[in-house]
N, C-alpha and C positions, 0 to 999 in steps of 0.2 A: 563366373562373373568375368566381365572384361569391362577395364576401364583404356581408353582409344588415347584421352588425351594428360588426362592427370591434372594437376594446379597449373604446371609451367610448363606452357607451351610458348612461340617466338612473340606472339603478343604480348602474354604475362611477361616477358624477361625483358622486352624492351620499356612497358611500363614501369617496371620495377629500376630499372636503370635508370630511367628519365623522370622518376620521383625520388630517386637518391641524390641526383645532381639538383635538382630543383631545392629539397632540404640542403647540401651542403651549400650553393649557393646563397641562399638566405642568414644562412649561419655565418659565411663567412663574412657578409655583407655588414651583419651584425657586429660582426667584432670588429670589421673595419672600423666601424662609427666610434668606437672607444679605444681605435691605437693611437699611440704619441707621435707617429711618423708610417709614412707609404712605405708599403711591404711591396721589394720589387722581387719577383720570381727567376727564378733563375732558367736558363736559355732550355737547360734539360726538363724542369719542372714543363715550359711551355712546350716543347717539341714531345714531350711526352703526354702532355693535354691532346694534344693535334693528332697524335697518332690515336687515341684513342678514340676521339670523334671521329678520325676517317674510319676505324674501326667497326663503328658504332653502323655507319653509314654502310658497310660492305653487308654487315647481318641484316640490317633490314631491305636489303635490296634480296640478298640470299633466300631471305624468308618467302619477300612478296614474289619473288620467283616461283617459286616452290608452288605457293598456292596459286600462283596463274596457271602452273604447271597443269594441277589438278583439273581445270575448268577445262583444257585443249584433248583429255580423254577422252578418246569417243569411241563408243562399242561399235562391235563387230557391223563391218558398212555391211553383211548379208542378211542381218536381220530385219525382216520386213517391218517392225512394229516395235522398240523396244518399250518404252512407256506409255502412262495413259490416266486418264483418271476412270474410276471404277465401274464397269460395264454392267452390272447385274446380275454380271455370270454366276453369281455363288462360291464362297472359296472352294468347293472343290474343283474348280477349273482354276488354281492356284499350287504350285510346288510348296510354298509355305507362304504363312499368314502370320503377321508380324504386328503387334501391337504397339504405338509408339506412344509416349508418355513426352511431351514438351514443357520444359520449365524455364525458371529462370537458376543458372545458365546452363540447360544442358538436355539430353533427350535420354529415355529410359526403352529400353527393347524386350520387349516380352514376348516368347516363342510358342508354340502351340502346348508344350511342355510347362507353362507356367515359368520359366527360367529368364531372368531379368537380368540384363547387362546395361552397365551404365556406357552410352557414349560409342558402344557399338553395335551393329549390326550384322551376324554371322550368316552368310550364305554359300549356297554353292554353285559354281559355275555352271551358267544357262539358267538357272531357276527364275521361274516365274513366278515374282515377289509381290502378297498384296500387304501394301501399309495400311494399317488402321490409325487414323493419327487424333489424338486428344491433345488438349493444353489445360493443363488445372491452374494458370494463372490469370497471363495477360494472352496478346496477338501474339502468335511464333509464326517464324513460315519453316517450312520442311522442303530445302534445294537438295539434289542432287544434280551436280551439275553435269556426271557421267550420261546420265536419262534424258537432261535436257528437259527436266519437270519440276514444277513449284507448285506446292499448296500455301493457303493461307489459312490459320487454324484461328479461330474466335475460342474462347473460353467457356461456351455452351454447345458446341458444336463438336460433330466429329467428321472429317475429310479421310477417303480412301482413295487411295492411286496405287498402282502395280508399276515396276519395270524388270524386264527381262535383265538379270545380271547378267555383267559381262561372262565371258568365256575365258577372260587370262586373268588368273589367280592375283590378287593385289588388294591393294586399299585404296577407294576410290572416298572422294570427302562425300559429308553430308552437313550441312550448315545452316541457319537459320537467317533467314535474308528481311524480317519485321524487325527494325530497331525495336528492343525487348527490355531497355535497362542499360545497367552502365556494365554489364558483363555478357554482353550481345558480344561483342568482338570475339570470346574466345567461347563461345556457345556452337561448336561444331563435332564431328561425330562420324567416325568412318564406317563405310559400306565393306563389311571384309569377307571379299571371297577365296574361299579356299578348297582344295577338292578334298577330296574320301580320305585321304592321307593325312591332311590335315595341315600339308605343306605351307608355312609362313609364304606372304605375298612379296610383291615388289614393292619398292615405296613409293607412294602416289602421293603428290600436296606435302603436307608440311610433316615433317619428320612428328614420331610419337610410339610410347612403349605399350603395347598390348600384351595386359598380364593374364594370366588365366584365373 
């Protein structure tokens, strides 16, 4: 099993952040309304508010860095064809065949093995990848933005697309581009390719722990 991104990831931590200050705001606002006199803060109390919002402002820049990062990947410029949607070749004109499960919030990976990973995708450099993609909810889309391909998956329906993995070992994203819910934001899912060694990749997009 591998899970790619876990609970908290840069989105869940800054949600998390910005509905703590949102409750203690309220709260304090609260007890304003029943004190006998204005509570003045002290110089340190506000330079240390200030620091922490510039703070606040350095990780989400950090973040959306990261994952713009992810979108500027581009496979190997000698590959004539890296993606596509599904030719009728039959998978045996396929390295491996990958069945993908789209929920809310998240995608499930089933290999020709029967062997199910949440959240990620295990391949190996050069492979010619074909996605089988389902949704047992609502609309999901299936981006990889390394391939430069999107599916749109309906919940009766099933969509198949290939892309030639890259060739440098890493973690390339995978993400769902259908607003799906209010847990769409952190509904994404790395591509991880690694060779015959099994050698961990480079980090691509947004930081995240893959456990075995």
């Amino acid at each position: 099993m591998e899970n790619a991104l876990g609970i908290w990831g840069p989105q869940a931590t800054l949600m998390a952040i910005t509905a703590s200050f949102t409750i203690l705001g309220l709260v304090m606002l609260t007890l304003a309304m029943f004190m006998g006199r204005r509570w003045k803060p002290s110089y340190t109390f506000e330079i240390g508010f200030i620091a922490v919002m510039i703070g606040l402002v350095f990780y989400a820049d950090w973040s959306s860095v990261n994952t713009y990062t992810a979108y500027q990947q581009d496979l190997n410029s000698e590959e004539r064809k890296v993606a596509g949607n599904y030719a009728g070749e039959g998978e045996a004109a396929f390295d491996r065949v990958i069945t993908v499960i789209a929920f809310q919030w998240g995608f499930g990976f089933i290999n020709e093995n029967e062997e199910m990973a949440r959240n990620a995708a295990v391949v190996a450099p050069g492979e010619k990848v074909l996605f089988k993609i389902v949704s047992n909810d609502v609309i999901h889309g299936f981006n990889i933005p390394v391939a430069q391909i999107t599916a749109e998956i309906d919940p009766d329906e099933k969509r198949e697309m290939w892309i030639r993995a890259p060739d440098e070992p890493g973690k390339y994203l995978i993400q769902c581009v259908n607003y799906c819910g209010v847990g769409h934001s952190q509904m994404k899912a790395w591509l991880v390719v690694q060779d015959a060694a099994g050698d961990q990749m480079q980090e691509t997009g947004e930081n995240s722990n893959v456990n075995a």
